[in-house]
N, C-alpha and C positions, 0 to 999 in steps of 0.2 A: 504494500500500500504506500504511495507515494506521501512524504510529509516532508514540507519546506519546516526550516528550522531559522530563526533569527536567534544572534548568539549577541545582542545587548542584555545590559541586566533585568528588561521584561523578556523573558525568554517564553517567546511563543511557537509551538507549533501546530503547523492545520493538518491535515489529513483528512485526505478524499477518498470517501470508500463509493460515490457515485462519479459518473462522469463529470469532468469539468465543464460541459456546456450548460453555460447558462448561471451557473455559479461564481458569485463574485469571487477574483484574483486572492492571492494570499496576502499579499500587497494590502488591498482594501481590507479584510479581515481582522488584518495587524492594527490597521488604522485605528482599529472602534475596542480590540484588546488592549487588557493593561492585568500587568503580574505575571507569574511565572503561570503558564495556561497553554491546554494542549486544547487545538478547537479541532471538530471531528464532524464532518459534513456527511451523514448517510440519507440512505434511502430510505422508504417507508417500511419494510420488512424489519432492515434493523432497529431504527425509530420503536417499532412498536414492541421488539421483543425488548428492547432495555425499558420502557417504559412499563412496563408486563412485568420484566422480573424484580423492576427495585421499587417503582411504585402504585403494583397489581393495578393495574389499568391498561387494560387487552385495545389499545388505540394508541399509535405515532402523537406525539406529541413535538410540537416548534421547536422548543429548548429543555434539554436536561444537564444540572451539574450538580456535580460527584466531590467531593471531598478532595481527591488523590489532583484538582486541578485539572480536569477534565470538564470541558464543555460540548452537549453533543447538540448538531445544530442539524435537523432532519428537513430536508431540502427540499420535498413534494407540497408537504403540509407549509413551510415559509411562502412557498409560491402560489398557492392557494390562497393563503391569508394574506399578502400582501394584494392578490390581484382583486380578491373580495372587499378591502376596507382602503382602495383606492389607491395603495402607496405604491413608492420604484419597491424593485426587490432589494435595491442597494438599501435603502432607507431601513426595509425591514430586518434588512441582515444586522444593519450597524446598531437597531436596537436589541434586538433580541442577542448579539455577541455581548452589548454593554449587560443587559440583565442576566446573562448569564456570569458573566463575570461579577457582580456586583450579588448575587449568591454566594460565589465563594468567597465575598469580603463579611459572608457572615448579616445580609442584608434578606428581609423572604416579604413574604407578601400575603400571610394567613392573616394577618387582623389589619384592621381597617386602619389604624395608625400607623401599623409596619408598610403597609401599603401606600400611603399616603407619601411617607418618608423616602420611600424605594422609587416610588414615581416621579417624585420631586428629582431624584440625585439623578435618575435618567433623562432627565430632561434637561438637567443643565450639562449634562456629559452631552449630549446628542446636541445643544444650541452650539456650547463650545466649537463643535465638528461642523456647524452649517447646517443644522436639521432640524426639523421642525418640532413641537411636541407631537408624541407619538400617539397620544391618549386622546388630544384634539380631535374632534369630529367636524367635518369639514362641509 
């Protein structure tokens, strides 16, 4: 499985377990990453079997991350949901990498104030980058 490596001290790697057509560059990826963070772009089979095994939910889920600095980012269901709620697929990549990332700073989104909080932080990460809020309905 192919994974570009960036060897600054946010050490990230992506890894493509579906085709790169149509999937944003590693390049961009990096952009919207921060930490030591391995991001992991699969299909819907895989999507739904890790989502199945760690958070018994038998359905592909956009974003899952893991403790060990793992981010998995399921690339059918992104482009779905970016094409259904109007956005680029760039846009909804560079949020859902920043949310994923901003789990493994120990940030979640089960209560209405942690949510609050979490959305907040992703939104000035995402303005900083030139991008809209993501939460905005348009």
């Amino acid at each position: 499985m192919p994974t570009t490596r960036d060897n600054s001290k946010n050490r990230i790697s992506i890894q493509y377990a579906v085709p790169r057509r149509g999937v944003p560059s590693a390049a961009f990826l990096r952009r919207w990453a921060f930490g030591a963070v391995t991001l992991r772009i699969v299909g819907e089979r895989e999507g739904r079997r890790l989502n199945r095994t760690f958070r018994k939910k038998n359905r592909a889920t956009n974003v899952l991350s893991f403790d060990s600095g793992d981010v998995v980012l399921c690339h059918p269901v992104i482009e779905r949901e970016a094409r259904a709620q109007g956005k680029t697929l760039g846009a909804h990549y560079a949020h859902l990498v920043v949310h994923g990332c901003l789990h493994l700073r120990g940030y979640d989104h089960e209560k209405k104030q942690d949510a609050a909080r979490m959305e907040a932080r992703e939104i000035r990460i995402l303005k900083r980058g030139g991008l809209r809020n993501p939460y905005a309905v348009e």
